[in-house]
N, CA, C and O atoms as CSV, one atom per row, in Angstrom:
chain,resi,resn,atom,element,x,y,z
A,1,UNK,N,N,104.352,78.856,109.463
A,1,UNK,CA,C,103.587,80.087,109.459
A,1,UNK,C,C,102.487,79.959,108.410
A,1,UNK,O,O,102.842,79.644,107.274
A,2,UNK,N,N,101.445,80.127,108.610
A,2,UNK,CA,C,100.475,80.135,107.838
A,2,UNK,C,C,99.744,81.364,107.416
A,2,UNK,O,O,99.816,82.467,107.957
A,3,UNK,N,N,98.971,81.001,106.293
A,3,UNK,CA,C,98.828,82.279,105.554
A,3,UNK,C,C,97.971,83.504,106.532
A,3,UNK,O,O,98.049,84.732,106.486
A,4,UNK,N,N,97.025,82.467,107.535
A,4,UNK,CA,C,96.205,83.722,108.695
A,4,UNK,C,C,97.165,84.522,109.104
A,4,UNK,O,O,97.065,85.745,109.194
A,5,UNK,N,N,98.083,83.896,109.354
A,5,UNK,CA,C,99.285,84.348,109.943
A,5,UNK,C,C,99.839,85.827,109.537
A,5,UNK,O,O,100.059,86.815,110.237
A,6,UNK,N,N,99.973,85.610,108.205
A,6,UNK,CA,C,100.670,86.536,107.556
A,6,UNK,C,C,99.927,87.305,107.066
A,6,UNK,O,O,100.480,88.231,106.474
A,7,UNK,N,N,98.349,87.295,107.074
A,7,UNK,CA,C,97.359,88.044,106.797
A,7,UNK,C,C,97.062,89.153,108.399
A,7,UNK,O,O,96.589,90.259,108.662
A,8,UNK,N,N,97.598,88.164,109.012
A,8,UNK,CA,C,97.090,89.023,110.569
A,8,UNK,C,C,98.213,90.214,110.874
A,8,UNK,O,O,97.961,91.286,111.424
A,9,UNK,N,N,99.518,89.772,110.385
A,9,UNK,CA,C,100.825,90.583,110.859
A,9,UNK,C,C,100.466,91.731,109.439
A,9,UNK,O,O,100.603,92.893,109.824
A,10,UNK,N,N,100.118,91.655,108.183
A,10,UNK,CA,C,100.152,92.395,107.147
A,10,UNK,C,C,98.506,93.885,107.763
A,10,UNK,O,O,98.284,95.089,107.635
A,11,UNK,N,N,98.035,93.012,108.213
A,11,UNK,CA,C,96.512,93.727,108.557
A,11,UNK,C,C,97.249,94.756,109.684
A,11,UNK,O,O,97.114,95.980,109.698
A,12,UNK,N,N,98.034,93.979,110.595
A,12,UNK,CA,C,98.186,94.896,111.433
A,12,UNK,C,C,98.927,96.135,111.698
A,12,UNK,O,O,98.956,97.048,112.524
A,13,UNK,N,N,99.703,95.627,110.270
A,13,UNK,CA,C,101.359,96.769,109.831
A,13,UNK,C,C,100.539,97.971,109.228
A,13,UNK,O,O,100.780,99.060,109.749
A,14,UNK,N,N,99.698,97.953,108.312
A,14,UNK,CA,C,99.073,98.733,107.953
A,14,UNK,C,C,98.166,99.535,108.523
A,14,UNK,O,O,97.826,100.617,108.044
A,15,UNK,N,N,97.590,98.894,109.905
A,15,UNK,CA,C,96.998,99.712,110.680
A,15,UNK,C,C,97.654,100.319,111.168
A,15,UNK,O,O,97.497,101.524,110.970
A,16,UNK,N,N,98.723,99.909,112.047
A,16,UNK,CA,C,100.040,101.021,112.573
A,16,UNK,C,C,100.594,102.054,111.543
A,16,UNK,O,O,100.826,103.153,112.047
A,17,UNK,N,N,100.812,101.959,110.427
A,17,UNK,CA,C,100.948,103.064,109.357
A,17,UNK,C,C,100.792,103.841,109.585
A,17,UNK,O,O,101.466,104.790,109.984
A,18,UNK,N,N,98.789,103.463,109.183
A,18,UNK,CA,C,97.834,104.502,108.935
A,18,UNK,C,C,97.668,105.468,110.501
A,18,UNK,O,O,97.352,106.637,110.720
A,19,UNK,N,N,97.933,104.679,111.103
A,19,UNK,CA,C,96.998,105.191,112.546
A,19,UNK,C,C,99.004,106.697,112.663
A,19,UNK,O,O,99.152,107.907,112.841
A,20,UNK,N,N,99.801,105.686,112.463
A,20,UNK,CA,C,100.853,106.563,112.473
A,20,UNK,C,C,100.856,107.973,111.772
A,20,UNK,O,O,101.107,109.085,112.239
A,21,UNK,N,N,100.481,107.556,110.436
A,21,UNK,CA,C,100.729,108.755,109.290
A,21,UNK,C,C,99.695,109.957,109.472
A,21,UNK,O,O,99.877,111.122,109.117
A,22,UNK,N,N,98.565,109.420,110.105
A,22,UNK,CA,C,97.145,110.361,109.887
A,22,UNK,C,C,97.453,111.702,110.578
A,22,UNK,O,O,96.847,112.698,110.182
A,23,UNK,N,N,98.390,111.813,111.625
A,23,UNK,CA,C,98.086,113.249,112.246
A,23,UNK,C,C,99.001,113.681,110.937
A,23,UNK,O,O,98.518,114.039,109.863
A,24,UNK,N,N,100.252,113.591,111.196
A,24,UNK,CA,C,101.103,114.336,109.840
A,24,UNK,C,C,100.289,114.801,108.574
A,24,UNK,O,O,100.267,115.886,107.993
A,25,UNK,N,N,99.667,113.684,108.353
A,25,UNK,CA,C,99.004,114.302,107.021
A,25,UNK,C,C,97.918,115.116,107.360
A,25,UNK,O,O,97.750,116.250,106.912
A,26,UNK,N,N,97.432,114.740,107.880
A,26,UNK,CA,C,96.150,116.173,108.275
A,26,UNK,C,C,96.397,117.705,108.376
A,26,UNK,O,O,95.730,118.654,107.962
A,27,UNK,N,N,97.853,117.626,109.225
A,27,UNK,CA,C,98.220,118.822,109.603
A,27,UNK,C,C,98.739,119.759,108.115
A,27,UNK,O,O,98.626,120.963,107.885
A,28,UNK,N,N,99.226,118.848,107.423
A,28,UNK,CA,C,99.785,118.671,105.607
A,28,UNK,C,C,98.604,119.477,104.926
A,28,UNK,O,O,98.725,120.512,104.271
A,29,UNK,N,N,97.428,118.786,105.218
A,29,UNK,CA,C,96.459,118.848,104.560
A,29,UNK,C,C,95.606,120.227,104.997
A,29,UNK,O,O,95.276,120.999,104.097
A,30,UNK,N,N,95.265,120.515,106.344
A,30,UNK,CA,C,94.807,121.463,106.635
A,30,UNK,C,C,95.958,122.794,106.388
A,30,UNK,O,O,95.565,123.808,105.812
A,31,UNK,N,N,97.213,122.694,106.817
A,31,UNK,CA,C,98.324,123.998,105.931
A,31,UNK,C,C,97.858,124.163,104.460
A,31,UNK,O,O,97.245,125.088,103.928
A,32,UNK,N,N,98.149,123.443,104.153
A,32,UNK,CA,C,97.606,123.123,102.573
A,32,UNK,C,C,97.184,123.856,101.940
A,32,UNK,O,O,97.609,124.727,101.181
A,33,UNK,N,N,95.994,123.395,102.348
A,33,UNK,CA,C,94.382,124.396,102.059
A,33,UNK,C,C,94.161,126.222,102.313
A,33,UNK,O,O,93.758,127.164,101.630
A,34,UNK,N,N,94.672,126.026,103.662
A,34,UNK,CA,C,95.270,127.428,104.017
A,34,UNK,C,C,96.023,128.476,103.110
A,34,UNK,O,O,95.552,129.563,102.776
A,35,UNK,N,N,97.292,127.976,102.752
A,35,UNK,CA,C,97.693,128.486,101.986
A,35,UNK,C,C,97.386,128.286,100.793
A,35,UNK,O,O,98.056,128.959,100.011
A,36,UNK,N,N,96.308,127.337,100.136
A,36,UNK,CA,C,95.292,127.545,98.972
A,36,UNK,C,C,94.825,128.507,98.537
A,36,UNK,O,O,94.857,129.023,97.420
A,37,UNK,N,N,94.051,128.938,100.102
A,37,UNK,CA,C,92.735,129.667,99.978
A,37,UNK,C,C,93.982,131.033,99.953
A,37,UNK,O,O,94.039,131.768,98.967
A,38,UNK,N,N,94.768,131.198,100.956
A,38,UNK,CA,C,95.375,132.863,100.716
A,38,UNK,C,C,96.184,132.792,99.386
A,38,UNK,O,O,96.875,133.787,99.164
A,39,UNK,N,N,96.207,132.157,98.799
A,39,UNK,CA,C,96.955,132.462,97.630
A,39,UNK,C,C,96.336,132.603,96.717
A,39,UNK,O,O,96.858,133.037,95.690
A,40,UNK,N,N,94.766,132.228,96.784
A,40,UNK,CA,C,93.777,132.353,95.895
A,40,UNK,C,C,93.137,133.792,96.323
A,40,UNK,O,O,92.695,134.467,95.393
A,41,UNK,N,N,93.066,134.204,97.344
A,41,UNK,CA,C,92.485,135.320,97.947
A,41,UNK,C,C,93.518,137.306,97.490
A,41,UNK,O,O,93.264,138.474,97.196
A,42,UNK,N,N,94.610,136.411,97.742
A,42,UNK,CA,C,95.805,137.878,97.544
A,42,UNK,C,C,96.306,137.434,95.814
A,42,UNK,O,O,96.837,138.400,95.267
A,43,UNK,N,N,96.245,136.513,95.153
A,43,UNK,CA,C,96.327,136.337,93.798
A,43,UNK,C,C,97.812,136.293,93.526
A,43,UNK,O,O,98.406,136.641,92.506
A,44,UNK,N,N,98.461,135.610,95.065
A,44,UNK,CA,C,100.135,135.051,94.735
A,44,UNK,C,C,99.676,133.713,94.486
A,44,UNK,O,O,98.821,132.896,94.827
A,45,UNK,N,N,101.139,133.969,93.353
A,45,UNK,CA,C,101.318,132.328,92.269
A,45,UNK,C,C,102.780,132.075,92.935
A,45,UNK,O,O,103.362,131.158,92.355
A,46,UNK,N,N,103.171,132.375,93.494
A,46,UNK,CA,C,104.618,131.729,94.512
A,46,UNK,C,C,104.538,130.643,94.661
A,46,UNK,O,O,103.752,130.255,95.525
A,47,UNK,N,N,105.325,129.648,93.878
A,47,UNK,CA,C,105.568,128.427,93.982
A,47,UNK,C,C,106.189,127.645,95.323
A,47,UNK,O,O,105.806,126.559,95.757
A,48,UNK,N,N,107.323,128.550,95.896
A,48,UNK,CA,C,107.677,127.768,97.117
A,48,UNK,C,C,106.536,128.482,98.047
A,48,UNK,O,O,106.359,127.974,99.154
A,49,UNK,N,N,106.187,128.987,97.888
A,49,UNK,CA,C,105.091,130.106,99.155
A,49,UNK,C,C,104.052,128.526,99.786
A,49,UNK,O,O,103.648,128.463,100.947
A,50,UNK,N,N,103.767,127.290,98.628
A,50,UNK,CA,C,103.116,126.346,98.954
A,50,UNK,C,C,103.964,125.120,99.960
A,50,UNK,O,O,103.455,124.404,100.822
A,51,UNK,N,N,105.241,125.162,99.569
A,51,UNK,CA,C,106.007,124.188,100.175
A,51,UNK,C,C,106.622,124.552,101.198
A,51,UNK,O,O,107.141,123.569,101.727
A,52,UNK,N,N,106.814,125.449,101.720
A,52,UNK,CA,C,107.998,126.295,102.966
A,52,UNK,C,C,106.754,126.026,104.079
A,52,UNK,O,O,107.115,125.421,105.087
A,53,UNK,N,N,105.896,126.255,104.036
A,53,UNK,CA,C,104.774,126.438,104.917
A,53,UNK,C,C,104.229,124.569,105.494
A,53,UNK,O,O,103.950,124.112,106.603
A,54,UNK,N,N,104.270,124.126,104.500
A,54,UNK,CA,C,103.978,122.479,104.308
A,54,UNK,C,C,104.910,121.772,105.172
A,54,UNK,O,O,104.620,120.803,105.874
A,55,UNK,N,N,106.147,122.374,105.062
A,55,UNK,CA,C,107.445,121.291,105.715
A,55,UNK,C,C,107.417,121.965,106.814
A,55,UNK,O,O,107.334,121.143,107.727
A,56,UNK,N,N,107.445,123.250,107.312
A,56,UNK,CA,C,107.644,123.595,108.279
A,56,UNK,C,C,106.398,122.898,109.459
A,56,UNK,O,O,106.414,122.876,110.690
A,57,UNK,N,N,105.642,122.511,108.723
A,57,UNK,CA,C,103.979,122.360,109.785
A,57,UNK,C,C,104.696,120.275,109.750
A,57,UNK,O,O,104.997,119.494,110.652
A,58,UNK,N,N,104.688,120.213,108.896
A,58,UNK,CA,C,105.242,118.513,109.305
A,58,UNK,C,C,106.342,118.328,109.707
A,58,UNK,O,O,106.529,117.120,109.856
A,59,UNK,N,N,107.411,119.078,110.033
A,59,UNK,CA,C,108.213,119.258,111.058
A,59,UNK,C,C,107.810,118.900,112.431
A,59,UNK,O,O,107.911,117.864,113.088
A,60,UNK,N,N,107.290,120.145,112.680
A,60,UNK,CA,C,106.619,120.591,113.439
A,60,UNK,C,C,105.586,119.602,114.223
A,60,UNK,O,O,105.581,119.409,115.439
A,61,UNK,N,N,104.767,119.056,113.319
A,61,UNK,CA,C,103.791,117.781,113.762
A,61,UNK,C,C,104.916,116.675,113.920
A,61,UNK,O,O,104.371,115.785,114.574
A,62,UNK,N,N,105.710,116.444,113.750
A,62,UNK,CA,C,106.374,115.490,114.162
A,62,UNK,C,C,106.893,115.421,115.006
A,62,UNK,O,O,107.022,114.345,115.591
A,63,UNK,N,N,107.576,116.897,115.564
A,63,UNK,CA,C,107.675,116.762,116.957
A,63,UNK,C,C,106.956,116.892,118.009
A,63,UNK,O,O,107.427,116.879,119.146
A,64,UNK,N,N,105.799,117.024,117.748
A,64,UNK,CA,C,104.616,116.921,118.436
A,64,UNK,C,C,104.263,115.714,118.601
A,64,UNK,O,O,104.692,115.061,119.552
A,65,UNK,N,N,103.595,115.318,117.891
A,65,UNK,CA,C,103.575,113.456,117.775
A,65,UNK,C,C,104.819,112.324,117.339
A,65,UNK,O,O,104.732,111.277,116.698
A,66,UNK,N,N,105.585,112.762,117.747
A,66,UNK,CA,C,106.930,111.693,117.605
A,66,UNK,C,C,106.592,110.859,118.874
A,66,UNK,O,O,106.377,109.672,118.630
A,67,UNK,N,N,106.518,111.161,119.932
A,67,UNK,CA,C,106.061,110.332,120.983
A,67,UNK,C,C,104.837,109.006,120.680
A,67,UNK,O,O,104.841,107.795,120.900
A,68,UNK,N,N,103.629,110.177,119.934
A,68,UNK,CA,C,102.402,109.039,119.586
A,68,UNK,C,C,102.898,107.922,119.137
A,68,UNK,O,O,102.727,106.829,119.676
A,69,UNK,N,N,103.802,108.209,117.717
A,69,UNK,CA,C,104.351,108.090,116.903
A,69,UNK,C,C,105.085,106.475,117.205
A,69,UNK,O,O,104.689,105.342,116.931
A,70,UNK,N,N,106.097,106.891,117.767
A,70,UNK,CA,C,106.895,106.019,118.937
A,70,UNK,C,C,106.401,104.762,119.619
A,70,UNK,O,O,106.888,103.632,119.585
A,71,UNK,N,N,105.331,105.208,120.244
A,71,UNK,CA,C,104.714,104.122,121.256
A,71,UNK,C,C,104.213,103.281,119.988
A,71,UNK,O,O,104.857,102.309,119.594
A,72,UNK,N,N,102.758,103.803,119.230
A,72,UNK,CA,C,102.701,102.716,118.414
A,72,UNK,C,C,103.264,101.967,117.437
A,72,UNK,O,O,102.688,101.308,116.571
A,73,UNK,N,N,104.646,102.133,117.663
A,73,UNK,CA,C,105.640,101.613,116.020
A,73,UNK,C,C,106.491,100.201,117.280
A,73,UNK,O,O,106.738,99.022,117.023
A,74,UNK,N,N,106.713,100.935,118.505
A,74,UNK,CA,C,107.132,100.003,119.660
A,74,UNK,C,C,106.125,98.933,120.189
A,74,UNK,O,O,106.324,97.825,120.688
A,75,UNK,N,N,105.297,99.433,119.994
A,75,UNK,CA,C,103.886,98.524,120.852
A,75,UNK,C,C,103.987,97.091,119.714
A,75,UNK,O,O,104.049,95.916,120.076
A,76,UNK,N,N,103.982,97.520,118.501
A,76,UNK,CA,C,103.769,97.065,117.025
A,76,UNK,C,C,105.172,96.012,116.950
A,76,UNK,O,O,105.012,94.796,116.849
A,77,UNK,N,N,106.634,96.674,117.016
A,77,UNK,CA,C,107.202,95.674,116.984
A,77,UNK,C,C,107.160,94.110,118.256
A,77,UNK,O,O,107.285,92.899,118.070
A,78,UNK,N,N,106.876,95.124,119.749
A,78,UNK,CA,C,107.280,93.975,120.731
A,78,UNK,C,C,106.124,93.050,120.600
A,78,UNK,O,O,106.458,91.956,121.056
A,79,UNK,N,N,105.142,93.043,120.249
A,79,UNK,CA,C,103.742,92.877,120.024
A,79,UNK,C,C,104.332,91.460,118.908
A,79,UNK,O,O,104.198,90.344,119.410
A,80,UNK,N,N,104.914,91.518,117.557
A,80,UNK,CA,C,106.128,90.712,116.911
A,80,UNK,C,C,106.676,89.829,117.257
A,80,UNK,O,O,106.694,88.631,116.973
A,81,UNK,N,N,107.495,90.901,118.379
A,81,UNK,CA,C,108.949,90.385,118.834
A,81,UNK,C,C,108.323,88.702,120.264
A,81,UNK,O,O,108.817,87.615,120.566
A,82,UNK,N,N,107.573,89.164,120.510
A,82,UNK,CA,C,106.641,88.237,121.839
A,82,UNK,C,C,105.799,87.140,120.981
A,82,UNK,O,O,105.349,86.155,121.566
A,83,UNK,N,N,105.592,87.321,119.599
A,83,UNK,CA,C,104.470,86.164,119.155
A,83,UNK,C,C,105.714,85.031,118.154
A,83,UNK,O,O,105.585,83.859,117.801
A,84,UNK,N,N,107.223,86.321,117.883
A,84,UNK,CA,C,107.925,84.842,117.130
A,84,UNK,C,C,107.719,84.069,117.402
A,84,UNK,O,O,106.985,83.430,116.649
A,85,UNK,N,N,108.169,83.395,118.729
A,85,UNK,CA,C,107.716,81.983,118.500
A,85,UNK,C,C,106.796,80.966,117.902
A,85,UNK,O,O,106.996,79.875,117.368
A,86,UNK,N,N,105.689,81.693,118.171
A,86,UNK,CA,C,104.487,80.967,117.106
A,86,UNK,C,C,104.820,80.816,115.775
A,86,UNK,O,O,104.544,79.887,115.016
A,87,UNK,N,N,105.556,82.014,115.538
A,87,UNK,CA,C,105.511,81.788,113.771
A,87,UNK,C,C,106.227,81.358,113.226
A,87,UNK,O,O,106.151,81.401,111.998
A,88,UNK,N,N,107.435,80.634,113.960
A,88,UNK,CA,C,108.333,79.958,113.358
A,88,UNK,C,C,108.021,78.528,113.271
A,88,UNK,O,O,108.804,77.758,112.714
């Protein structure tokens, strides 16, 4: 196995990650803000008021995109599982 090798499988794990993680976090990110702005707006300092809202929405996005989710983590391993041979 050579180092392209292991540069190509490392390049590609990380793209599956990212491409994985991005809806979750967005959805993270846009709740977020949301409850930023109303907590800045009504002048609650409620500490869980930020986190109850956060988990419930990445829950939530996950079962929404668990499928996306799925295919590219499967595509990613058989994609692997079909080139061992080369890399041994």
């Amino acid at each position: 196995m050579t180092e392209g090798q292991v540069l190509d499988i490392v390049r590609d794990a990380i793209y599956t990650v990212i491409i994985c993680a991005a809806p979750v976090l967005l959805v993270s990110l846009v709740v977020g803000l949301i409850v930023s702005i109303f907590q800045t707006v009504t002048s609650i300092q409620e500490q869980t008021l930020t986190f109850v809202p956060k988990i419930l929405a990445v829950f939530i996005s996950l079962l929404i995109f668990g499928p996306f989710i799925l295919e590219h983590v499967t595509e990613f391993i058989t994609e692997l599982w079909n080139d061992f041979s080369i890399y041994i």
